[in-house]
C-alpha positions in Angstrom: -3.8 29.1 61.2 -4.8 32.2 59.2 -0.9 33.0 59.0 -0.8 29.5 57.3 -3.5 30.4 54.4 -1.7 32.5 52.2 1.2 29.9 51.8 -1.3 27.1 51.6 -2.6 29.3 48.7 0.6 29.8 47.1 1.6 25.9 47.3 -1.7 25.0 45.4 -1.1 27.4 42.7 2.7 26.4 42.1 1.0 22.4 41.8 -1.6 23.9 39.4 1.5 25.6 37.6 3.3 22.4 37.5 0.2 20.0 36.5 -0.6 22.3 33.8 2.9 22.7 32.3 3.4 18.8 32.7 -0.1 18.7 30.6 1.4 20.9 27.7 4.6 18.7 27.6 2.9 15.9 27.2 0.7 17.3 24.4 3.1 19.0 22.3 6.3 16.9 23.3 7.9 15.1 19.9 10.0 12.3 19.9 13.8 12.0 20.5 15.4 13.2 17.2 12.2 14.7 15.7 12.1 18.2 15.3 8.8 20.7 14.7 10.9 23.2 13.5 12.1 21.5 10.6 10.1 22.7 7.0 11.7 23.2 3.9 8.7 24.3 2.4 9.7 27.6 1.8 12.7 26.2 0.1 11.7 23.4 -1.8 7.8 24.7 -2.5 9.0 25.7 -6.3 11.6 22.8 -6.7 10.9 19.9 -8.7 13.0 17.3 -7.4 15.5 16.0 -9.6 15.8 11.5 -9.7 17.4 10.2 -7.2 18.8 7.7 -10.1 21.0 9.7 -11.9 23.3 9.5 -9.0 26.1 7.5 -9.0 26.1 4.2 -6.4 28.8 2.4 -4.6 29.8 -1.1 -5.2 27.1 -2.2 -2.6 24.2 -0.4 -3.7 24.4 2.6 -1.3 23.2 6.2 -3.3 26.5 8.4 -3.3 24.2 11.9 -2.2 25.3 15.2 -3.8 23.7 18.8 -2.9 20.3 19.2 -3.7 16.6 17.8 -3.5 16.1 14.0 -5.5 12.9 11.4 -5.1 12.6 7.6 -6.2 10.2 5.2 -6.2 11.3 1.7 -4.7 10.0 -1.6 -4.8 9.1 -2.1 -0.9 8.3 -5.2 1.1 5.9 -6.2 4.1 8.3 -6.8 6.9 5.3 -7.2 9.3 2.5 -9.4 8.4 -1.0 -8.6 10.1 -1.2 -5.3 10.1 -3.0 -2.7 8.2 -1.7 -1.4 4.6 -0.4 2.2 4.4 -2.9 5.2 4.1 -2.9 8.4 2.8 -2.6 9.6 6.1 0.0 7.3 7.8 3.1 9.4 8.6 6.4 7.6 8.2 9.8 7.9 9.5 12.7 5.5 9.2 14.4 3.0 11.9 17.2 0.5 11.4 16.0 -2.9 9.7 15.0 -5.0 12.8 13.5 -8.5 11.5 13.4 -12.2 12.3 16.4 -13.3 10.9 17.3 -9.9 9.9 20.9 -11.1 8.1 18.6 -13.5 5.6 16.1 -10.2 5.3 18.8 -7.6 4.6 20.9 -10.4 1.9 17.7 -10.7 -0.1 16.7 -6.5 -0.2 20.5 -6.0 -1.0 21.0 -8.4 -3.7 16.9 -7.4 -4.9 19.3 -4.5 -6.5 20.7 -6.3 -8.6 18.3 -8.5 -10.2 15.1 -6.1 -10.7 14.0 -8.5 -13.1 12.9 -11.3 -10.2 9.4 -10.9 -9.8 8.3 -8.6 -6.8 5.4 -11.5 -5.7 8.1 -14.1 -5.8 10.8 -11.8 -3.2 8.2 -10.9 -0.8 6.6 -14.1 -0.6 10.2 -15.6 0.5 10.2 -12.8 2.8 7.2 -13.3 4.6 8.3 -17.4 4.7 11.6 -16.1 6.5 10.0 -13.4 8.7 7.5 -16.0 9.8 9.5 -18.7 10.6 7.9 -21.4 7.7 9.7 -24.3 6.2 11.8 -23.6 3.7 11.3 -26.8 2.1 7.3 -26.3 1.3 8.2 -23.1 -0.7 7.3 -23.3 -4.2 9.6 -24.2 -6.7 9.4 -20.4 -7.9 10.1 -19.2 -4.9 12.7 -21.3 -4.0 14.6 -20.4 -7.5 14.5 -16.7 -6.6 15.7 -17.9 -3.0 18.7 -19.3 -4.9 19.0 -16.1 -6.8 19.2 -13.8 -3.8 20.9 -16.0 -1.1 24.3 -17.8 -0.8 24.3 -21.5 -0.5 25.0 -21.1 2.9 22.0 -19.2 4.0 19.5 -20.9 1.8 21.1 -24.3 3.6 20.8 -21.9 6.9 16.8 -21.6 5.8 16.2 -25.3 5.6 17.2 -25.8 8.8 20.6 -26.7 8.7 22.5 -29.8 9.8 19.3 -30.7 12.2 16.8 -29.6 9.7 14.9 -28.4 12.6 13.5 -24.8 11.3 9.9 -25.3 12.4 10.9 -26.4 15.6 13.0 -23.7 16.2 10.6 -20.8 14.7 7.6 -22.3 16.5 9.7 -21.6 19.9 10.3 -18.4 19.1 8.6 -15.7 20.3 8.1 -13.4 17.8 6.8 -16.4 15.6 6.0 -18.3 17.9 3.0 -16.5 19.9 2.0 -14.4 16.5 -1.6 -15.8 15.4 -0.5 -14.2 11.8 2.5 -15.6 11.9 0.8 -19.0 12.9 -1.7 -18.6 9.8 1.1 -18.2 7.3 3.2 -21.3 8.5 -0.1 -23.7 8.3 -0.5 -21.2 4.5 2.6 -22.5 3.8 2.9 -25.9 4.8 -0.3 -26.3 3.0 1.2 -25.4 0.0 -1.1 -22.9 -1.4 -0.2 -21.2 -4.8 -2.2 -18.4 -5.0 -0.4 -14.7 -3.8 -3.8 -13.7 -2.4 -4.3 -15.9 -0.2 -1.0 -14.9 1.6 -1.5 -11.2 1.2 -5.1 -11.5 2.7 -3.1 -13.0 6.2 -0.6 -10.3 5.7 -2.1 -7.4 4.6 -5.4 -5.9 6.6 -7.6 -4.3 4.4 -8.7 -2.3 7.2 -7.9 1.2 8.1 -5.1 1.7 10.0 -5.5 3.0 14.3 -4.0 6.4 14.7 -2.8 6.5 17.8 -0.4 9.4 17.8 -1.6 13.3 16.4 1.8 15.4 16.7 3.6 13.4 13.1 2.9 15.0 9.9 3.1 12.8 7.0 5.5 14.9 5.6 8.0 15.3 8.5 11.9 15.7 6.9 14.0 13.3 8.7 17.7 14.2 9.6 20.2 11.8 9.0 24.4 11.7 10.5 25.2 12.9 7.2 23.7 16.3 7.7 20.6 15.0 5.1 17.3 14.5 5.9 15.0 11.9 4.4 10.8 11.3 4.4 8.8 8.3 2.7 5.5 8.4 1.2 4.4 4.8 0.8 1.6 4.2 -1.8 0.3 0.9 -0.4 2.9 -1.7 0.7 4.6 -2.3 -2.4 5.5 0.7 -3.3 7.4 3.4 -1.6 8.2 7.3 -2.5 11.7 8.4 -0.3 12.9 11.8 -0.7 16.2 12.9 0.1 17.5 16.7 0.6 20.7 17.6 1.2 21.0 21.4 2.3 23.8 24.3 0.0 27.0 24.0 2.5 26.4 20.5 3.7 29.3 19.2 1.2 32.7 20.4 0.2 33.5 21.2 -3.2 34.6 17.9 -4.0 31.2 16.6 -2.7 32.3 15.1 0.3 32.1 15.9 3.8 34.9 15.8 6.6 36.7 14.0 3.2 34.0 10.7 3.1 31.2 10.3 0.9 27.8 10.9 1.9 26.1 7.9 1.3 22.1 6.9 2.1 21.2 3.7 2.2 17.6 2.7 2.2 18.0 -1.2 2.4 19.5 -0.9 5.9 16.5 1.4 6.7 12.8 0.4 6.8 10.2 2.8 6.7 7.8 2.6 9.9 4.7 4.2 10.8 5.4 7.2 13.4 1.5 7.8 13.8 -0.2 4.2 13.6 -0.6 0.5 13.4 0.4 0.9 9.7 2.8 -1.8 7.9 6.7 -2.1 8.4 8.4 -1.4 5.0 11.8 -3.2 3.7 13.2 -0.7 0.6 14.6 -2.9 -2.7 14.7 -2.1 -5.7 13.7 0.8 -8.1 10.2 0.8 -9.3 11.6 1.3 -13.1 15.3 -0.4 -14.4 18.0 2.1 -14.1 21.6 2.3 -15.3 23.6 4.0 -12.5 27.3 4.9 -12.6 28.9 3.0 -9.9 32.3 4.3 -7.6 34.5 2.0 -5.8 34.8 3.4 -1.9 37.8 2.1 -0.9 36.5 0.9 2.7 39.1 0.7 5.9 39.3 -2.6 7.1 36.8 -3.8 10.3 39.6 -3.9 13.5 40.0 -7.4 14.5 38.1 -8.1 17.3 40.8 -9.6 20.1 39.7 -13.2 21.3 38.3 -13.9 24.6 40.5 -15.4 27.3 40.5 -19.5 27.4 40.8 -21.4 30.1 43.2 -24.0 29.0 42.1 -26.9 32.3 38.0 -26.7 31.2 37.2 -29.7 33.2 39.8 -29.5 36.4 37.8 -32.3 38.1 38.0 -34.7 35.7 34.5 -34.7 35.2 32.9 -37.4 32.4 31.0 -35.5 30.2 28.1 -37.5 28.2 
């Protein structure tokens, strides 16, 4: 037995070691893809950053990036209705557009590019009717004329419910409609037809402050990007939206190209999303101001044809009546 204590000793302490050290992990562990590490400050500290406006697009709207540090402002959208409005102290990182009916979402933010003269009200309004699952057909006429402006035929035909004209059916069964209370409240807003922005935005939009529940994001955390980039977004309330792009000396060739491809960021496919809160959801349009850009064709290689799947040429080998 007294053999036995020294080792019974030295197993507790190991456990202690391990606790402790799982403790620390925990506490200081970032997300996947974040790193501490990161800081241009000593870099950038005595840069004023040059407009991300001046340079040149592609045919679709994506910013063709060159060497350097740039900032825009850009019209931005609630994507995610109930929830607080950004904060001074909301830290923001980026993550792929993810949205009911995300292709609807992402057609009206792409084609917002082009027509910065739609009203801003009028754009998020249809996007909180799409995001929410509401009828299409108690829009106003306003909205439904920007609608027109920023969809095909097809998809406005594909908001009113198609062929079965069965949209609030569908969105009610939904789940992400369906069991939201928000998303409830804006449906009934909508059906009610009710004219006044305010009244939407007062569903949409807490006035409350946001719930930290994370302490290791700093609002000013660079971003890297596949393109050797990195990105951060300072959103000044929900309708509004500061990115900031650096691109590092050496990252580009001297034609300004890496690997021989543009660099390209695109900020519709992206939404900014609070890393630290309960804070809005953020789809990027537009610029704040009207800008002329110079625009290059990217000659694009075609999408590989996906191969069929097999058929089955006897789909019925009984013979069975179908109804």
């Amino acid at each position: 037995m007294t053999k036995s204590i020294p080792y019974l000793f030295l197993f507790c302490l190991v456990i202690d070691a391990c606790v402790s050290s799982s403790k620390n992990t925990t506490k200081d562990q970032l997300p996947a893809g974040i790193n501490r590490e990161i800081s241009f400050d000593s870099i950038l500290s005595n840069q004023q950053p040059g407009s991300i406006f001046e340079l040149p697009q592609s045919q679709l709207g994506e910013i063709i990036l060159s060497e350097g540090f740039y900032e825009g402002d850009f019209k931005s959208y609630c994507l995610q209705p109930g929830t607080p409005d950004p904060a001074a102290l909301d830290a923001y990182q980026q993550a792929p557009l993810n949205a009911h009916r995300k292709e609807i979402v992402e057609a009206v933010l792409r084609n917002s590019l082009n027509r910065p003269d739609l009203p801003q009200r009028n754009i998020q309004l249809l996007l909180w009717s799409v995001v929410s699952g509401s009828d299409y057909t108690r829009l106003s006429p306003s909205v439904k004329s920007t609608a027109r402006q920023l969809l095909t035929p097809k998809q406005v035909f594909a908001l009113q419910g198609g062929m079965m004209g069965v949209v609030k059916t569908i969105a009610a069964s939904l789940p992400e409609t369906g069991l939201n209370p928000t998303f409830t409240s804006m449906r009934e807003l909508f059906e009610l037809g009710n004219s006044s922005y305010e009244a939407y935005e007062s569903i949409a939009v807490l006035r409350q402050p946001s719930i930290k529940n994370k302490t290791n994001y700093k609002v000013d955390q660079w971003y890297k990007q596949d393109g050797g980039y990195y990105v951060r977004y300072f959103p000044n309330g929900y309708q509004r939206t500061k990115i900031q792009v650096y691109v590092p000396g050496g990252t580009l060739d001297a034609d300004g190209r890496k690997s021989g491809s543009y660099v390209l960021f695109d900020p519709v496919t992206m939404m900014a999303i609070p890393a630290n809160s309960n804070a809005q959801r953020l789809g990027i349009g537009a610029p704040i101001a009207d800008v002329i850009r110079k625009v290059i064709q990217i000659q694009r290689a075609p999408a590989s044809p996906k191969t069929p799947p097999p058929t089955n040429q006897n789909t019925n080998p009984k013979g069975i009546v179908l109804n």
